[in-house]
Each structure stands twice: as C-alpha cells, then as structure tokens.
C-alpha positions in Angstrom: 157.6 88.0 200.0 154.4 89.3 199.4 153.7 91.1 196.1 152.1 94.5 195.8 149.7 95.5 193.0 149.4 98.7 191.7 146.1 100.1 191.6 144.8 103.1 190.3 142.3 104.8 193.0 141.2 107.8 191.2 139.8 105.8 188.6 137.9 103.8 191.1 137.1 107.1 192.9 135.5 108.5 190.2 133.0 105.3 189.0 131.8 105.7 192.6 131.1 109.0 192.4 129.2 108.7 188.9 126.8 105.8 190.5 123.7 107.6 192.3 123.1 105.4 195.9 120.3 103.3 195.7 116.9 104.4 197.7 114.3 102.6 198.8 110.8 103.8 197.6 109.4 104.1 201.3 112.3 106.5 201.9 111.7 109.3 200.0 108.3 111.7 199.7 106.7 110.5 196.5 107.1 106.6 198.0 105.9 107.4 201.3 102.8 109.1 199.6 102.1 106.1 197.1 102.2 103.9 200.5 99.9 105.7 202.6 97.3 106.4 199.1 97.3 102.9 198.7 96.8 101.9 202.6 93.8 104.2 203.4 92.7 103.4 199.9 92.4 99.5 201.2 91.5 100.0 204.5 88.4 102.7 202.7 87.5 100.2 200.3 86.9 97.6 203.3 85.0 100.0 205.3 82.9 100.7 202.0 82.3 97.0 201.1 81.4 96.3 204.7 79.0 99.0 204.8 77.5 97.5 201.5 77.0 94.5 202.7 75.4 95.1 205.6 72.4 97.1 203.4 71.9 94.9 200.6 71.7 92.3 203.9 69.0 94.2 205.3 66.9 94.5 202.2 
C-alpha cells in the first residue's frame, strides 16, 4: 500500500559532488597561523604593557 517515488540519484550525486565541504578556520594551516599570530601577539602585548607600567611606576 505504500507508494514509491522515483528519484533521480545521479542528479543528486552530482550537486554533492560540486559543493566543496565546509572547514573550519582552526583546521587548516593559514587558520592555525592567524590563531597562534594573534595569541602570542596578546599575550606580548600584556607582557609589554606590564613592563611599562611598572617603569613609568618607578619614575
């Protein structure tokens, strides 16, 4: 009693082939190089501004 319904798979087949899979950024090189530019960056520019502070503090 149940009704089939005729599909056509190499159409489908081929739209998912076409589409590229999504990536996250932190998964590839040019990501994971952004990320860790950007964390020592921070954690520099804390260090730096620390080390500022203490001299103009000691004036």
């Amino acid at each position: 009693m149940s009704k089939s319904k005729k599909t056509k798979p190499s159409s489908k087949k081929v739209q998912q082939e076409d589409i590229k899979e999504f990536k996250s950024p932190s998964e590839t090189w040019w990501g994971k190089t952004i990320i860790w530019v950007l964390l020592i960056g921070f954690v520099g520019l804390i260090f730096v501004g620390a080390f500022w502070g203490l001299i103009d503090a000691f004036k």
